[in-house]
C-alpha positions as CSV (number, residue, x, y, z in Angstrom):
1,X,53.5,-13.4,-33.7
2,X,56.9,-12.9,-34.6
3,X,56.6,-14.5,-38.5
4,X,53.5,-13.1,-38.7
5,X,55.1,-9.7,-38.7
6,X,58.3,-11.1,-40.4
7,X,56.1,-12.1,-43.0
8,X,54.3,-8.7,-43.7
9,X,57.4,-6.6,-43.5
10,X,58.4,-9.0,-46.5
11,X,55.9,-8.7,-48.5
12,X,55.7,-5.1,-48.4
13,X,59.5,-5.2,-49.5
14,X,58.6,-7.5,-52.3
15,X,55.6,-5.5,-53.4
16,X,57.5,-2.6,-53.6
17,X,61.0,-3.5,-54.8
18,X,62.3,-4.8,-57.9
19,X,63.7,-8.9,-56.5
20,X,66.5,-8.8,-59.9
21,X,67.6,-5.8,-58.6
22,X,67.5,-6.4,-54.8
23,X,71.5,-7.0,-53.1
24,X,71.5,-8.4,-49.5
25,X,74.9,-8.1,-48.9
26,X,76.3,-5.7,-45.8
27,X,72.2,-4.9,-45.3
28,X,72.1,-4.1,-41.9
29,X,68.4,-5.1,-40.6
30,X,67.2,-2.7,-37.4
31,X,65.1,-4.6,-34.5
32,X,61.4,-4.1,-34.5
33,X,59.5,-3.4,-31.4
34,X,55.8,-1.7,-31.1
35,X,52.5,-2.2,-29.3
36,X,49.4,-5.0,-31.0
37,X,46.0,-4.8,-29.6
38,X,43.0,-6.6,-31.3
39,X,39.7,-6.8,-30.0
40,X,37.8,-8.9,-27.7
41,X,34.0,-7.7,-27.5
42,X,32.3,-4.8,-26.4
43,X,28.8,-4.4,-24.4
44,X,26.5,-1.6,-23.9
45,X,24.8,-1.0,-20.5
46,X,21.6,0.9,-20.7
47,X,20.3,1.9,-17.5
48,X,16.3,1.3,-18.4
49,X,17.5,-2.4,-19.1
50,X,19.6,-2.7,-16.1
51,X,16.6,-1.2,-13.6
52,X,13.4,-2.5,-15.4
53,X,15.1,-6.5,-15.5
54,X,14.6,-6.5,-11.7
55,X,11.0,-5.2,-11.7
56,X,7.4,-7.7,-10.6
57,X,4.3,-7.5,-12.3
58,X,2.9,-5.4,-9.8
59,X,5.5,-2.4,-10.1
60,X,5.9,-0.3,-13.4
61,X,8.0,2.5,-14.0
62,X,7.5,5.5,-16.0
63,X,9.6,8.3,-17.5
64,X,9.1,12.2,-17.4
65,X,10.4,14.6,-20.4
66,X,13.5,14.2,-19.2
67,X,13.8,11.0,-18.7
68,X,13.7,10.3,-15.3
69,X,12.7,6.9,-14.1
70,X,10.2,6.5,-11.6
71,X,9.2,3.2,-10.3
72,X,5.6,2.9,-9.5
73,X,3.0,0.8,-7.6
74,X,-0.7,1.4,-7.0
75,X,-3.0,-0.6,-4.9
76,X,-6.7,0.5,-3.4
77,X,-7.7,-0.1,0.3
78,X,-11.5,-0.1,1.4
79,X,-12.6,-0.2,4.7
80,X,-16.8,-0.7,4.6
81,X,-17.6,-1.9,8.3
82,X,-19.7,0.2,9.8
83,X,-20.5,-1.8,12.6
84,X,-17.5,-1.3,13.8
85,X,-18.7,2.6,14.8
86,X,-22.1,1.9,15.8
87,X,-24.0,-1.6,16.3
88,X,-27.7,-2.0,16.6
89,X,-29.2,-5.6,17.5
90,X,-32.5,-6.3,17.9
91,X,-34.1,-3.5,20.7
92,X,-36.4,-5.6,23.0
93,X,-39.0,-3.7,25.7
94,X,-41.2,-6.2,28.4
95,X,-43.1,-4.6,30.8
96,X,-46.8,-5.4,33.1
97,X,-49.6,-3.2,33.9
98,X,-51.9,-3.3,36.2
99,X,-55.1,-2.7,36.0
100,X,-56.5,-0.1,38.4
101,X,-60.3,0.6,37.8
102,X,-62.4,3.9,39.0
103,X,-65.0,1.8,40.0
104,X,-66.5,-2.0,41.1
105,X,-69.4,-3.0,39.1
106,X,-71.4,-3.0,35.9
107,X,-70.6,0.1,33.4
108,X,-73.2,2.2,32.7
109,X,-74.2,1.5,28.6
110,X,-72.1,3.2,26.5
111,X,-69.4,4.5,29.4
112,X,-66.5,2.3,29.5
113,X,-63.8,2.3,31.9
114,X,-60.9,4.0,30.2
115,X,-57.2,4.6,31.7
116,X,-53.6,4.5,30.2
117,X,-50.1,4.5,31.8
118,X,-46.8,5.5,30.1
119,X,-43.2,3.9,29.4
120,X,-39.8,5.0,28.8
121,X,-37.9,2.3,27.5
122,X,-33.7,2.4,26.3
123,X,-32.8,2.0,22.9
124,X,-29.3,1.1,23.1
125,X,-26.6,0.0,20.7
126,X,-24.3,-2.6,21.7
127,X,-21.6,-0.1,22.5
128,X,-23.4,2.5,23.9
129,X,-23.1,4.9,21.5
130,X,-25.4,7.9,22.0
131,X,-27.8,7.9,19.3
132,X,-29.9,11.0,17.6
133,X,-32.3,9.6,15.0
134,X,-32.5,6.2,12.9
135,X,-33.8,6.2,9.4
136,X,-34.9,2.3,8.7
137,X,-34.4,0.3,5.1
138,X,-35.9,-2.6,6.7
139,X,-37.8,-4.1,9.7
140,X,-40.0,-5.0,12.0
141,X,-42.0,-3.5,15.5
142,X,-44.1,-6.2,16.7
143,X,-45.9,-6.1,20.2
144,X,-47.3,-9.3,22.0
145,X,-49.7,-8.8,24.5
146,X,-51.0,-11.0,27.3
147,X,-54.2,-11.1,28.6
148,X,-54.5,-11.4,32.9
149,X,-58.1,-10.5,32.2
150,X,-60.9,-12.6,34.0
151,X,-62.7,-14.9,31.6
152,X,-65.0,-12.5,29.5
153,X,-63.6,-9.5,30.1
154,X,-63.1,-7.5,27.0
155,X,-60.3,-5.0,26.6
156,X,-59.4,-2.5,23.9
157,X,-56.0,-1.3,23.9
158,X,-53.9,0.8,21.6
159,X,-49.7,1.4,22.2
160,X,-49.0,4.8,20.4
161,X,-45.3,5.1,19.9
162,X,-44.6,8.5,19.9
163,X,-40.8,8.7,18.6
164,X,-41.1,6.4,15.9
165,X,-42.8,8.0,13.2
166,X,-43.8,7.4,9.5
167,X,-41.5,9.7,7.2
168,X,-43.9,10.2,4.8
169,X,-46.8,11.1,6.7
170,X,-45.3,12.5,10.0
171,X,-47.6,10.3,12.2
172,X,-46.4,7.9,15.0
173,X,-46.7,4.2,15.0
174,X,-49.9,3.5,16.7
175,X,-51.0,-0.7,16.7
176,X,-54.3,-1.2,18.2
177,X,-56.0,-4.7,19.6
178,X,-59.1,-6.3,21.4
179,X,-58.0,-9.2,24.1
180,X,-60.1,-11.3,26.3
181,X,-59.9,-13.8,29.4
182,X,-55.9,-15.0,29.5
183,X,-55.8,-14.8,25.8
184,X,-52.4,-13.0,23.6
185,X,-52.3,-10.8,20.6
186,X,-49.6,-10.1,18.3
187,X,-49.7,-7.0,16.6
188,X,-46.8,-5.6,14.0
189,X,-45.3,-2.6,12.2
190,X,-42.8,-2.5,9.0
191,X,-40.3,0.1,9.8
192,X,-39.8,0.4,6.1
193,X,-39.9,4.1,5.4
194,X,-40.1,5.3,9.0
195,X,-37.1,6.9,11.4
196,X,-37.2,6.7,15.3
197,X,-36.5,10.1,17.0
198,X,-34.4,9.5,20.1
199,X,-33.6,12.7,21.6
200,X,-33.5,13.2,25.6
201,X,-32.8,16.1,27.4
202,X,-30.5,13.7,29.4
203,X,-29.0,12.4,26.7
204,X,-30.0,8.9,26.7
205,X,-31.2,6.4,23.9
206,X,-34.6,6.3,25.1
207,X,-38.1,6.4,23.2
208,X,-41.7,6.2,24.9
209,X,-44.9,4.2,25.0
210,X,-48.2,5.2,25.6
211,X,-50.9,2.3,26.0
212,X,-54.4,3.1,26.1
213,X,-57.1,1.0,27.4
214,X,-60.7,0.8,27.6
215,X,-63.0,-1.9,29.0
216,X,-66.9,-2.1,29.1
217,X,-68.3,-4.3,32.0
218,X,-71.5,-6.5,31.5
219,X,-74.0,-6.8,34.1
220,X,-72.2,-9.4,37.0
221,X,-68.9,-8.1,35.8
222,X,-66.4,-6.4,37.9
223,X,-62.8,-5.3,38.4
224,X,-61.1,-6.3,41.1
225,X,-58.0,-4.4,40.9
226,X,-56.3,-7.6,40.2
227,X,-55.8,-7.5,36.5
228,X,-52.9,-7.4,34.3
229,X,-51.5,-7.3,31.1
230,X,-48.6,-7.6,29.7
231,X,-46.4,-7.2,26.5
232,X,-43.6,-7.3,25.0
233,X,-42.4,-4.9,22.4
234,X,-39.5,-5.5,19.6
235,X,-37.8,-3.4,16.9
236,X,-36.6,-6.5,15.1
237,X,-34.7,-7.4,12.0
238,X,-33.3,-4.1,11.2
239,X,-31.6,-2.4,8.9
240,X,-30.8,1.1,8.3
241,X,-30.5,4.1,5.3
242,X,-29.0,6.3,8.3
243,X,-28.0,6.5,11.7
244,X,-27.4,9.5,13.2
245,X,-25.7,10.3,16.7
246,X,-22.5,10.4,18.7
247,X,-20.5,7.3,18.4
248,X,-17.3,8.6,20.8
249,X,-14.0,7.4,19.6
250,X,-12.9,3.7,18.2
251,X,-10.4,2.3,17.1
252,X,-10.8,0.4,13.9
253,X,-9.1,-1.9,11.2
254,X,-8.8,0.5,7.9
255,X,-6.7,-1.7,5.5
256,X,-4.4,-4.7,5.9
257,X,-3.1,-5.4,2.5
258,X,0.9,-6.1,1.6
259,X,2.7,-5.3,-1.8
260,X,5.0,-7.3,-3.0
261,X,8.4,-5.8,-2.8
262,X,10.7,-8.2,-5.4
263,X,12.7,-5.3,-6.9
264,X,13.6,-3.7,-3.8
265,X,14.5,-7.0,-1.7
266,X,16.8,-7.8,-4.6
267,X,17.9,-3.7,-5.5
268,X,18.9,-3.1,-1.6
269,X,20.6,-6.5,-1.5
270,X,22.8,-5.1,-4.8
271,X,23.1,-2.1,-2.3
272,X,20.6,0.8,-3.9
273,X,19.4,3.2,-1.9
274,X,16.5,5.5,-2.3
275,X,16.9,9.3,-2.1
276,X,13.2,9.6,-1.9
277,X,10.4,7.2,-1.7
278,X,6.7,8.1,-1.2
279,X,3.8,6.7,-0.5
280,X,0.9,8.9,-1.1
281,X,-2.7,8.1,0.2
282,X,-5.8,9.3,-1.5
283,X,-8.5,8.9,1.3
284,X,-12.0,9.5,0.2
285,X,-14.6,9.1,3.2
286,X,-18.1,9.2,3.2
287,X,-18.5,8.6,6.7
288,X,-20.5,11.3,8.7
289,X,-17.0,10.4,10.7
290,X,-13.6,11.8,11.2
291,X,-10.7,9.4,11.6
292,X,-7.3,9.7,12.2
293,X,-5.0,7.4,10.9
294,X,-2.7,5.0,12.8
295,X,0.6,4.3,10.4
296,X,2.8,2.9,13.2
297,X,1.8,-1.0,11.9
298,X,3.3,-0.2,8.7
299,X,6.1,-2.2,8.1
300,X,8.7,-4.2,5.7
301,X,9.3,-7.5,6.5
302,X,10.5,-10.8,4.9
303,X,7.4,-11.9,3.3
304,X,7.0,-14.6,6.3
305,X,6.5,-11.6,9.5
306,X,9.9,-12.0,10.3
307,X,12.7,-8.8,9.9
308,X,9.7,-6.4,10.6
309,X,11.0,-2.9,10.3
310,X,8.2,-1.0,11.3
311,X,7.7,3.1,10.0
312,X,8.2,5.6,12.4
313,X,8.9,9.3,12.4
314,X,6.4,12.6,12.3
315,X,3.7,10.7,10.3
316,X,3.4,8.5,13.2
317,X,3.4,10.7,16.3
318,X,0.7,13.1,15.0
319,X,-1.4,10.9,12.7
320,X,-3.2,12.6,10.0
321,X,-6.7,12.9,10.5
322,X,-9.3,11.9,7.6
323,X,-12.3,14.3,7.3
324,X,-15.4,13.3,7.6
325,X,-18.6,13.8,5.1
326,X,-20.3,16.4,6.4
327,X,-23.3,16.4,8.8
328,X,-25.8,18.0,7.3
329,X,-25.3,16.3,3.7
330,X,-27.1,13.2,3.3
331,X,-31.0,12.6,3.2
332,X,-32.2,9.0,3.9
333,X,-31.6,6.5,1.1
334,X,-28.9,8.5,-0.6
335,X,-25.1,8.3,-0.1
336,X,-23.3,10.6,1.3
337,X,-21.0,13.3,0.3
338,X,-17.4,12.0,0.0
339,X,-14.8,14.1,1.4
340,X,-10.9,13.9,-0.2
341,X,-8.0,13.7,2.4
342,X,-4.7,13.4,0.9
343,X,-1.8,12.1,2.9
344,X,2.0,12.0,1.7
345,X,4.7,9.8,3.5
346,X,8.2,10.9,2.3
347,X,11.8,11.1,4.2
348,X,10.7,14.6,5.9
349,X,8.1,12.9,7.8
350,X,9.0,9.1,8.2
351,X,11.9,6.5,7.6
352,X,10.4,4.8,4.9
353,X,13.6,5.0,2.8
354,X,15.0,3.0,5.7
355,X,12.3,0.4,5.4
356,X,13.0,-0.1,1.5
357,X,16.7,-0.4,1.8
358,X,16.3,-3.0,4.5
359,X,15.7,-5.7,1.5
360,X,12.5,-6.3,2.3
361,X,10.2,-8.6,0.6
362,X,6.7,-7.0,1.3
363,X,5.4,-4.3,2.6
364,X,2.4,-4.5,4.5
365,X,0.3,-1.9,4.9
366,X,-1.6,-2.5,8.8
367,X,-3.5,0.6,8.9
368,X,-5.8,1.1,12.1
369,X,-8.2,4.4,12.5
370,X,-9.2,6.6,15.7
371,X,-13.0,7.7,15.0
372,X,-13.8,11.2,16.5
373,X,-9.5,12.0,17.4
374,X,-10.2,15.3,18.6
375,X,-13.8,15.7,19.8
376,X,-15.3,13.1,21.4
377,X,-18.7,14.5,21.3
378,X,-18.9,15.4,17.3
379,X,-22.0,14.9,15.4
380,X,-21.8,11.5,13.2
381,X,-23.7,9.3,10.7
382,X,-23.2,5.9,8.8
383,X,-25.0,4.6,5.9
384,X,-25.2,1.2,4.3
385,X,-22.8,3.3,1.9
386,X,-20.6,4.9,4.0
387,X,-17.0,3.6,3.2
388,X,-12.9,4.8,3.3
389,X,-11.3,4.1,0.1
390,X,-7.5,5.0,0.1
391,X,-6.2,4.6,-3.1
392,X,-2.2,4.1,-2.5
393,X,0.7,5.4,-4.8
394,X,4.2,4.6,-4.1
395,X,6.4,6.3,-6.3
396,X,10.1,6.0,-6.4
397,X,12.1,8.6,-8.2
398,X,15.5,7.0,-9.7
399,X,17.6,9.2,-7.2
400,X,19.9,7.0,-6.1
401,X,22.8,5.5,-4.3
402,X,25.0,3.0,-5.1
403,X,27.7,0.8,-2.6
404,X,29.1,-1.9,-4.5
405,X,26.4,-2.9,-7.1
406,X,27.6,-5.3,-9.6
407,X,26.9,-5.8,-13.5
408,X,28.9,-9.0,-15.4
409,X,29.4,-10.3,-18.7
410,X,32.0,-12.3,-20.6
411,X,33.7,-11.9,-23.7
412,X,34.8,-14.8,-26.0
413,X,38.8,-16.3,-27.1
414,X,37.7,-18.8,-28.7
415,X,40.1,-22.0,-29.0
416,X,42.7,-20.0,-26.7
417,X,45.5,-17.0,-27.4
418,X,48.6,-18.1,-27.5
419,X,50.7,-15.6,-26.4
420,X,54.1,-16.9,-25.2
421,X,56.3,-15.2,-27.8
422,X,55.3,-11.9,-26.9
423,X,57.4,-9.8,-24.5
424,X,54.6,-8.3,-22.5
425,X,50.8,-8.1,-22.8
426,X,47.8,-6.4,-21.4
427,X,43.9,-6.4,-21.2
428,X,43.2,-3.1,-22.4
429,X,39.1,-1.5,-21.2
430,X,38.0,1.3,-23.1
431,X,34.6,2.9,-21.1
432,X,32.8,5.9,-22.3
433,X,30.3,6.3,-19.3
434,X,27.6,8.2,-18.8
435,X,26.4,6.4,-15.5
436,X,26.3,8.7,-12.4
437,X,28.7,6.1,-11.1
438,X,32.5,4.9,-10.9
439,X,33.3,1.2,-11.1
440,X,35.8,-1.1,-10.4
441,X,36.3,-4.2,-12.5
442,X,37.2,-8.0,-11.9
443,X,38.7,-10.0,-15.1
444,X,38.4,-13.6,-13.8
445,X,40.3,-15.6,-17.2
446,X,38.3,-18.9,-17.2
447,X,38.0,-22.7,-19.1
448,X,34.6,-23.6,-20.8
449,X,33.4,-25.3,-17.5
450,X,33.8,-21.4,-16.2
451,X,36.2,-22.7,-14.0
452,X,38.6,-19.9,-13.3
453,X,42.2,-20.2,-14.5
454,X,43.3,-16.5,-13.7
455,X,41.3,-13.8,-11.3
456,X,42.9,-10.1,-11.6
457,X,40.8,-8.2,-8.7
458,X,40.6,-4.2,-8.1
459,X,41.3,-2.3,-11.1
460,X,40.0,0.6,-11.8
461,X,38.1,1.3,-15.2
462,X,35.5,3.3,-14.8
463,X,35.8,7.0,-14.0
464,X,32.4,8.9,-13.1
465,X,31.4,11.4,-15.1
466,X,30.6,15.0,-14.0
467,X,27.4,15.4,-11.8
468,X,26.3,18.9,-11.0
469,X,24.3,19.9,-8.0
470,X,21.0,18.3,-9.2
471,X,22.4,14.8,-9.7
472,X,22.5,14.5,-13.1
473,X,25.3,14.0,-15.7
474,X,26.1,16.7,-17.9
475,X,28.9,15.2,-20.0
476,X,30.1,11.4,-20.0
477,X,33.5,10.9,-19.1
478,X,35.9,8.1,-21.7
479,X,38.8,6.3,-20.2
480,X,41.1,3.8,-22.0
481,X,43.1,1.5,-19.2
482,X,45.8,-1.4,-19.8
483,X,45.6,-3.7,-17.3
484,X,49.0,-5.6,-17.5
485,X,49.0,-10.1,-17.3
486,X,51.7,-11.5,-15.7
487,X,53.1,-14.5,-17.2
488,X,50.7,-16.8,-15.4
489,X,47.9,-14.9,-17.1
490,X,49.4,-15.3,-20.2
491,X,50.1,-19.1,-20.0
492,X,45.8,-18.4,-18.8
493,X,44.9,-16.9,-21.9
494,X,46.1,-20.0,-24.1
495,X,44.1,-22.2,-22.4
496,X,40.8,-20.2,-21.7
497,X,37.6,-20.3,-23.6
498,X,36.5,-17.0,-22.1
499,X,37.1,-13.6,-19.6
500,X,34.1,-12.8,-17.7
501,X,34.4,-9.7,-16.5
502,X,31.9,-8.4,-13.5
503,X,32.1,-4.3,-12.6
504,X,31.0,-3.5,-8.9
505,X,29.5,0.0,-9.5
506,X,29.2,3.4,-6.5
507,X,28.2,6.3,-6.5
508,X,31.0,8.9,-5.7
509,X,32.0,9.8,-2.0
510,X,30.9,13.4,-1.1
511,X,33.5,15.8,-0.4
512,X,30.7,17.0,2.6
513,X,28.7,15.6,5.5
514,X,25.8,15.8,2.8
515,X,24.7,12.4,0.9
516,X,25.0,12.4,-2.5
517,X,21.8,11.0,-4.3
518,X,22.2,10.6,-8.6
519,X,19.5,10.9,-10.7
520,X,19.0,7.8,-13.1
521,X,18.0,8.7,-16.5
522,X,16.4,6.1,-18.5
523,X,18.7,6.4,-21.6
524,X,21.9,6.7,-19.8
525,X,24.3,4.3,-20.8
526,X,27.8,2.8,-20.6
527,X,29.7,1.9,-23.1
528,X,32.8,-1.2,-22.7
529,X,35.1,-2.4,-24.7
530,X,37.8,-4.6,-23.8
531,X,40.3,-6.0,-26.0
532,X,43.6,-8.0,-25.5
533,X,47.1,-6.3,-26.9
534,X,50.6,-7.0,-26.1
535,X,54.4,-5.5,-26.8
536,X,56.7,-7.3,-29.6
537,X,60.7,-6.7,-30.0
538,X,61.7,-8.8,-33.6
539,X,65.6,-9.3,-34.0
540,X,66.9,-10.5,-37.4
């Protein structure tokens, strides 16, 4: 270094001086001393690159007119059993009558003996669910009757079913036979385009039977007050365009999906936080059902069910009801009406910001439901259609803190500096930062292999700009720093192939109890250059 500047001060003399006319004798040369710097590198950190290089496939982010970033995810949940409110299996009525006739003997011609009896049978669904009317897509009622008749004995009989009824004509099912002797007779009814009309005065799922019978005796032919039939009745194979009724309260399984949560197991690990996360669900119902919605199985875990934090807070201990389609809307065949509940999950009603900064891997989203929450006794109805879509949002505004976040890069020296005839030298780090942060930086002087030859730890470099009230950045703040090398980092530096530097990156402590949370803008950057200089002292 030393005949480096030696040799331009000479030239400059010889450029600009005469040599004939140049005498050395009784010159008196002054020492030269001054300050060298030359450059290393320099790297620009944009925060878009820095945030979206950590994001999945399944999270985007998007950015407002200001240039906001907000990280995104949707997903759709869709909950379609409704068996799960009310359950109908095949209906199944068996019953013997006895037959009880006026008389003993021979009929007169053309006066048969005629008598009927009546039934009240259950129609119950599995559950017991308290059931109003039933509109059919598909099925069956089929009666088998069995003759206890003696031999020759004719009967006529016709079961009239007076709460099922055909929609389009308004008449009841009525199936009519002729058995003799110990003979049977199957008789049948599609239920396509017919409803059965259950309403009791006490309430029960009950419909009713009439069975007519006539029988004309021959000459030698007599009742003896013996005879029987007997049938059995079934609504079988069904299916159904509506059910209406009570169904009480159950508790059912509404979604149990999982996101993938890459960016924030790896973000919370680099220590962001989250001012404020949301989830918002879009329900849309077209249940004849209200529902309220059980959160508490909510939870981040570590992809495996392990580290479970679970969500808790207001969202939890009053869960937000679901409306219901209403009652009156529907007409057989057609779907009904669906009804829009929206529900938002934020830090004033839950600790989901907890949850994300926990690093977890997934979040699953184990949703239960509580049919009928606050009146047992509410009018319902289910259709083949009838479903709960949730349509989920989680969006994460870039308001942020930061504990101890790192960011590294290296910067090339070639073959080496040689340095040893300097008197003193320095790394010198020029930041102009816009970054709602301040940083500290590590210079770790290393060999090719990256082994490290020299480590200087804990110097600041980076000064956080101004942040107003809002969180944001309203002018960037430049800071030049000389970070002095001992003479072991000098003897580093002739041997080194590289510095690597890495910046560990905070947001500022608040002067107040109250957390300080920085808005990221997408085109905020931070600027670094960092350059190697030295102090020289030349004698002659």
């Amino acid at each position: 270094m030393k005949k480096f500047v030696l040799l331009v001060i000479s030239a400059s003399l010889l450029v600009s001086c005469n040599i004939d006319e140049l005498e050395f004798d009784n010159v008196e040369v002054q020492p030269i001393n001054g300050v060298f710097s030359f450059p290393l590198g320099q790297s620009t950190y944009v925060l878009r690159d820095l945030i979206l290089k950590q994001t999945g496939d399944s999270i985007s982010f998007q950015e407002d007119s200001t240039s906001l970033l907000t990280l995104l995810y949707y997903d759709t949940i869709t909950y379609a059993a409704q068996d799960d409110f009310v359950q109908i299996d095949d209906i199944v009525e068996s019953n013997t009558v006895t037959v009880i006739p006026p008389f003993v003997g021979p009929t007169p011609p053309g006066n048969p003996v005629m008598f009927s009896e009546s039934f009240s049978a259950p129609y119950d669904p599995v559950d017991g669910e308290q059931l109003d009317s039933i509109f059919y897509e598909n099925g069956d009622l089929t009666i088998v009757t069995t003759s206890g008749l003696a031999a020759g004995i004719v009967m006529d009989y016709t079961f009239t079913i007076a709460n099922t009824i055909n929609i389009g004509t308004g008449n009841p099912v009525s199936l009519s036979g002729s058995i003799t002797g110990s003979n049977n007779e199957t008789l049948s009814q599609s239920l396509v385009n017919h409803k059965t009309l259950l309403t009791d005065a006490s309430g029960d799922n009950r419909f009713d039977i009439l069975l007519s019978m006539e029988v004309t005796l021959d000459p030698g032919e007599n009742l003896t007050g013996a005879e029987s039939i007997s049938f059995e009745l079934t609504y079988g194979n069904q299916t159904f365009n509506l059910i209406y009724g009570k169904f009480g309260r159950d508790t059912v399984q509404v979604g149990d999906q999982s996101i993938e949560l890459d960016f924030f197991s790896q973000a919370a690990r680099e220590g962001i936080t989250f001012g404020n996360p949301s989830l918002t669900f879009d329900f849309r119902n077209s249940f004849g059902i209200p529902v309220a919605v059980d959160f508490s199985g909510l939870n981040g875990d570590d992809g495996n069910g392990g580290n479970q934090i679970f969500l808790t807070g207001q969202v939890v201990n009053s869960p937000p009801i679901v409306a219901g389609s209403g009652i009156n809307t529907p007409a057989p065949g057609t779907p009904g009406e669906t009804v829009q509940t929206i529900v938002e999950i934020d830090r004033s009603n839950s600790n989901l910001g907890n949850i994300l900064a926990s690093a977890p891997d997934r979040l699953v989203f184990n949703v239960a439901g509580i049919s009928n929450p606050n009146d047992l006794t509410a009018e319902n109805y289910v259709q083949p259609t009838s479903q709960i879509t949730a349509y989920v949002a989680m969006e994460v505004p870039m308001e942020i803190q930061l504990e101890n976040y790192q960011e590294s890069g290296r910067f090339s020296l070639g073959d080496g500096i040689d340095l040893d005839n300097v008197d003193s030298a320095f790394v010198r780090v020029v930041t102009l930062n816009e970054l709602p942060f301040s940083g500290i930086a590590t210079l770790d002087i290393q060999a090719a292999d990256s082994s490290s030859l020299y480590l200087i730890t804990d110097n600041l470099v980076i000064n956080a700009p101004f942040i107003n009230i809002n969180g944001e950045v309203t002018d960037p703040n430049g800071a030049t720093v000389d970070i002095p090398l001992p003479p072991e980092a000098v003897e580093a530096l002739a041997n080194a192939s590289h510095i690597a530097i890495t910046l560990t990156l905070n947001t500022p402590a608040s002067q107040t109890s109250r957390e300080i949370y920085v808005k990221v803008l997408a085109d905020y950057e931070l600027l670094l250059k960092v350059g190697i200089g030295g102090k020289f002292n030349l004698e002659w």
